[in-house]
MDTraj code that builds the backbone (N, CA, C; nanometers):
import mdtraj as md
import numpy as np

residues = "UNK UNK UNK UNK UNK UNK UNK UNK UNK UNK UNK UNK UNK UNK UNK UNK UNK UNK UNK UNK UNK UNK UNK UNK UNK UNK UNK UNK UNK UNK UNK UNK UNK UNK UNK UNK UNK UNK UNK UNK UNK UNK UNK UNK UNK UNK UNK UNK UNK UNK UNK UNK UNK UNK UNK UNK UNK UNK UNK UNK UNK UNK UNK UNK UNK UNK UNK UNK UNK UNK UNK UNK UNK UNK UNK UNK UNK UNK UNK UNK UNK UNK UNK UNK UNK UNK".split()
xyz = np.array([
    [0.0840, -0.1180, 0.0000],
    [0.0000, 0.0000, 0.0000],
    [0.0884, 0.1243, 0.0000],
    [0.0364, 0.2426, -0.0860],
    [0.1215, 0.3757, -0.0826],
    [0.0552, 0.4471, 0.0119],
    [0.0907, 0.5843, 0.0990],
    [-0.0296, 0.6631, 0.0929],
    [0.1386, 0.7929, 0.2045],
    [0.0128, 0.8738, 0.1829],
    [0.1427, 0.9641, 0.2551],
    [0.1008, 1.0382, 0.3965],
    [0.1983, 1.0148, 0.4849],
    [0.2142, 1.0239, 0.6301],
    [0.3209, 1.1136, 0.6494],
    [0.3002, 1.1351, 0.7963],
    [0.3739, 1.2159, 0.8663],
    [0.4865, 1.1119, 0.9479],
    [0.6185, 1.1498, 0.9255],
    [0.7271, 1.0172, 0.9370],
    [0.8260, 1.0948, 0.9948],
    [0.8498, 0.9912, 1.1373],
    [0.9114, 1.0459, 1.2884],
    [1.0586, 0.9805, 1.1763],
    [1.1627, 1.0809, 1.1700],
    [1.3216, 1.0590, 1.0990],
    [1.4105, 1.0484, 1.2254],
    [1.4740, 0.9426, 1.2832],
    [1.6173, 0.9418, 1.3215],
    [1.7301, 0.9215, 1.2750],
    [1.8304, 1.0273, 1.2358],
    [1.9335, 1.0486, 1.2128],
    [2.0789, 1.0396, 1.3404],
    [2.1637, 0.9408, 1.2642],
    [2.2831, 0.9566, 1.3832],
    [2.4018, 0.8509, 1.3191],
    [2.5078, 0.8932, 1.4122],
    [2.6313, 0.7740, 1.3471],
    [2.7247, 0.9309, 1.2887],
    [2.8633, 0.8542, 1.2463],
    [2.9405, 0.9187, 1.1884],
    [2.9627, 0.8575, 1.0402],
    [2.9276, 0.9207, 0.9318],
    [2.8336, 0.9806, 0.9675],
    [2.7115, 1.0115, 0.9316],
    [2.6558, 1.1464, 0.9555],
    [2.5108, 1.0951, 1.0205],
    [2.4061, 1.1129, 0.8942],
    [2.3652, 0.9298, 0.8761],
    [2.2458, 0.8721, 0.8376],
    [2.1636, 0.8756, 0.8584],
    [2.0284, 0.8251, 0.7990],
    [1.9129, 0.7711, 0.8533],
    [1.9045, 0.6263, 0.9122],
    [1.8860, 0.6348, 1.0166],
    [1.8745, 0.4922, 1.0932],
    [1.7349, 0.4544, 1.1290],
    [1.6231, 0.5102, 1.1554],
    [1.5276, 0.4468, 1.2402],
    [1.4243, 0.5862, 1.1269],
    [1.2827, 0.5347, 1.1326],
    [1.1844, 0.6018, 1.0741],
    [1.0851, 0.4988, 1.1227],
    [0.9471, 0.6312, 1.1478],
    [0.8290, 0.5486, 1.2200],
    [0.7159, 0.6208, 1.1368],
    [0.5857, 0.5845, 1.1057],
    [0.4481, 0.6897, 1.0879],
    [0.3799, 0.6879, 1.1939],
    [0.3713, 0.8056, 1.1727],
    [0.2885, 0.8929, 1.3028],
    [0.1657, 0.9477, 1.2096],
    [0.0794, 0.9219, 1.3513],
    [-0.1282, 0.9750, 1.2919],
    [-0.1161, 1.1117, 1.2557],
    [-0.0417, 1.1891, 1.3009],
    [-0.0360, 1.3453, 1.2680],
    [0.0667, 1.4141, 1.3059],
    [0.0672, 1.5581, 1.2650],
    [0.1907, 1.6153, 1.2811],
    [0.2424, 1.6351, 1.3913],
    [0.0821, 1.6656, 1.4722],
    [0.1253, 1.6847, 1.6594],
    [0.1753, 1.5745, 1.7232],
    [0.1522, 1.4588, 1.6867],
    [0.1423, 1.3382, 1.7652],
    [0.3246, 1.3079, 1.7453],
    [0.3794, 1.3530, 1.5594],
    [0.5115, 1.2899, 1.5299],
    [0.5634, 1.4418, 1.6430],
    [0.5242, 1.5548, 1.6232],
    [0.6332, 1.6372, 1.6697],
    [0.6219, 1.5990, 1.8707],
    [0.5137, 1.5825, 1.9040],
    [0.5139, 1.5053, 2.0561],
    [0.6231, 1.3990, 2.1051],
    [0.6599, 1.3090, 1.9815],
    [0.7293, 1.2177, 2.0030],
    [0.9024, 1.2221, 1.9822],
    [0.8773, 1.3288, 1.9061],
    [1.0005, 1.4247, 1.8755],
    [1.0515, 1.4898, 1.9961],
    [0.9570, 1.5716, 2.0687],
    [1.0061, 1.5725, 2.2015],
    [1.0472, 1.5297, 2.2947],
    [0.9589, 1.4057, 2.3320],
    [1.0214, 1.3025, 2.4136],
    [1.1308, 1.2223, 2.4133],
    [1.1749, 1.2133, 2.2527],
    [1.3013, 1.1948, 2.2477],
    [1.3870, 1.2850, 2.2900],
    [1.3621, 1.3987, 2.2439],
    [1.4855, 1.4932, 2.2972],
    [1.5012, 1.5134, 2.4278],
    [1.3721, 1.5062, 2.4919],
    [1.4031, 1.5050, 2.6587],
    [1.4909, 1.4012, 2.6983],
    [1.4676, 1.2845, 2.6312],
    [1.5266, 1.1660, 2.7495],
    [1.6319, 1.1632, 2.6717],
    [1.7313, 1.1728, 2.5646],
    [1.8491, 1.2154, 2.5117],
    [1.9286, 1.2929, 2.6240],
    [1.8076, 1.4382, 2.6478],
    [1.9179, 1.5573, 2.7167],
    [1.9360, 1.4858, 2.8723],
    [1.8661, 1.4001, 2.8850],
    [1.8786, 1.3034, 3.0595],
    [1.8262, 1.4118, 3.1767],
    [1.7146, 1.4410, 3.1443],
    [1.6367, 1.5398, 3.3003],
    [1.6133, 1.6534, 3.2320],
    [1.6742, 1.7260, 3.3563],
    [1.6492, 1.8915, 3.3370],
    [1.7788, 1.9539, 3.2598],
    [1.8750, 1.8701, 3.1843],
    [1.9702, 1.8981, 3.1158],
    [1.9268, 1.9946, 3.0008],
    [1.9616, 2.1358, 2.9742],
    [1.9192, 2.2159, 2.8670],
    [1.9990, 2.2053, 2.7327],
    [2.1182, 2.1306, 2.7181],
    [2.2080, 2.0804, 2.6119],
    [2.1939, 1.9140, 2.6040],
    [2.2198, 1.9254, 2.4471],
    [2.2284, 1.7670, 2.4413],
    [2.3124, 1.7721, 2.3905],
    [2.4804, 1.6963, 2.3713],
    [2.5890, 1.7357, 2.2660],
    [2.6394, 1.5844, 2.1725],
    [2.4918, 1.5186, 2.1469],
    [2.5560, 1.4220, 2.0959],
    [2.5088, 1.4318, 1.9278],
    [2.5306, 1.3091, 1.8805],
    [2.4933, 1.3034, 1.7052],
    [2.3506, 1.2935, 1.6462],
    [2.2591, 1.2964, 1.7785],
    [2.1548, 1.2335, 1.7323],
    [2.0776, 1.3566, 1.6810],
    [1.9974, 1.3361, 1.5413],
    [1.9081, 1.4750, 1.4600],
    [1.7777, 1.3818, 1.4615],
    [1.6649, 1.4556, 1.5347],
    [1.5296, 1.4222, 1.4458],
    [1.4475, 1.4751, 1.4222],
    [1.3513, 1.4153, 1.2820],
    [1.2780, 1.5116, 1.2447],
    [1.1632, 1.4815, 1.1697],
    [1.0782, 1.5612, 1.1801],
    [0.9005, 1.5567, 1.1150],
    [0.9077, 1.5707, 0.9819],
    [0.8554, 1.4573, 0.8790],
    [0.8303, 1.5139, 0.7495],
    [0.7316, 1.4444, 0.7150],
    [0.6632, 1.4905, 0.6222],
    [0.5407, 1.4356, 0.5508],
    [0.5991, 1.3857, 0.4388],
    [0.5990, 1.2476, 0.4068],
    [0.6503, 1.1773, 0.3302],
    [0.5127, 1.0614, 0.2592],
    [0.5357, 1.0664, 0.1514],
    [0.4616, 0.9356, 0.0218],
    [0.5374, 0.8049, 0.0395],
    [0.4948, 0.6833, 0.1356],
    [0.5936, 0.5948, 0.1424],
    [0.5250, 0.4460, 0.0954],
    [0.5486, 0.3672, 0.1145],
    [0.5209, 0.2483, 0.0896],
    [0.5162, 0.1723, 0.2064],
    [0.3754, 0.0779, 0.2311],
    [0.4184, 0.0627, 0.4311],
    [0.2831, -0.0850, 0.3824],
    [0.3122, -0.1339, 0.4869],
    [0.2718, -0.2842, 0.4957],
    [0.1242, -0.2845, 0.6049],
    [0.0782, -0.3968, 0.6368],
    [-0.0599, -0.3880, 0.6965],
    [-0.0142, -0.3578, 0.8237],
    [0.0788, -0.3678, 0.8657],
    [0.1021, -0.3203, 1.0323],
    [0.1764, -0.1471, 1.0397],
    [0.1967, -0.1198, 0.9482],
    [0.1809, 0.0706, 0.9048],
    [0.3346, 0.0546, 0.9279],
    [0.3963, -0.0155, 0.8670],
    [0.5642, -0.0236, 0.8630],
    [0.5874, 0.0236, 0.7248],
    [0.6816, 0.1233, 0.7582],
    [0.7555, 0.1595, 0.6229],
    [0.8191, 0.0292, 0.5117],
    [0.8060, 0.0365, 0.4087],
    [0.8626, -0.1060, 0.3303],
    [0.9686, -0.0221, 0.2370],
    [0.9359, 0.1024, 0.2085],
    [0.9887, 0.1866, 0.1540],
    [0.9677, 0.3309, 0.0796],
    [1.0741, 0.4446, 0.1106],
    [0.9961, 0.5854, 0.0559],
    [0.9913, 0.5607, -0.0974],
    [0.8946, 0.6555, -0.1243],
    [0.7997, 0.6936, -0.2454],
    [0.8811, 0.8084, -0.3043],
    [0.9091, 0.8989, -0.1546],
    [0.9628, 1.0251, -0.1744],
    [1.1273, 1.0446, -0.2532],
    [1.1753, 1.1065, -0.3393],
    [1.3260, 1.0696, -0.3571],
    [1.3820, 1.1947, -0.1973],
    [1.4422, 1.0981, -0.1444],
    [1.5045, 1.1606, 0.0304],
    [1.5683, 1.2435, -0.0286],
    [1.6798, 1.2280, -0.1199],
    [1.7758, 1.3541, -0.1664],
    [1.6999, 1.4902, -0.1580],
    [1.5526, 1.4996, -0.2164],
    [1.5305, 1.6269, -0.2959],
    [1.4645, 1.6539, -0.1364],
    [1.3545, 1.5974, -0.0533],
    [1.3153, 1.6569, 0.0513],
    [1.3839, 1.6426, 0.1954],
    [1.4895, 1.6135, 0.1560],
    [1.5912, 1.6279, 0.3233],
    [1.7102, 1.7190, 0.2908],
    [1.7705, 1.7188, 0.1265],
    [1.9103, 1.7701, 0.1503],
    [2.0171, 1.5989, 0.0930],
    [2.1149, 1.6292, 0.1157],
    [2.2192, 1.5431, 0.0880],
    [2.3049, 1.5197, 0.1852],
    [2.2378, 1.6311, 0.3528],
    [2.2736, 1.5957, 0.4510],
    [2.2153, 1.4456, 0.5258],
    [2.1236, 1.3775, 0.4268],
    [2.0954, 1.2478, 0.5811],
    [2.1511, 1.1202, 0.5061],
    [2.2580, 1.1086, 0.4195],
    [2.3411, 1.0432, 0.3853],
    [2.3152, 0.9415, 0.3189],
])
top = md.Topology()
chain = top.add_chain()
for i, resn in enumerate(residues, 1):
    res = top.add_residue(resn, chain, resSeq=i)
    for name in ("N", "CA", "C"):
        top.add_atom(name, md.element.get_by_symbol(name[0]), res)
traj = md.Trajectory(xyz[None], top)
């Protein structure tokens, strides 16, 4: 099945790839989860995080299976991320 979603991006490693991608019901729900990562990254009330890890919200055309798993993007990544996610 195609259809296009809002897709939680983890980026990290040297260097830094795409490693992990999820669909999320909406934009609030991916950028919610976006947060919570970054909280428990920064470890508490830490206001810096200084490691490799980038993530990020995009609305992406993907290809995803009956359990809403990515099988593969639709989107070409080059043109809507940059040539930064490797």
């Amino acid at each position: 099945m195609i259809g296009e979603f809002f897709v939680l991006l983890m980026f990290f490693g040297e260097p830094s790839s795409l490693k992990e991608y999820t669909i999320r019901e909406s934009v609030g729900e991916c950028l919610s989860a976006k947060r919570t990562i970054e909280r428990t990254l920064r470890g508490g009330r830490s206001q810096e995080y200084g490691g490799s890890v980038r993530l990020s919200c995009k609305k992406l055309n993907v290809e995803y299976d009956e359990g809403y798993n990515i099988i593969r993007f639709i989107d070409d990544l080059d043109k809507v991320l940059g040539k930064q996610h490797g």
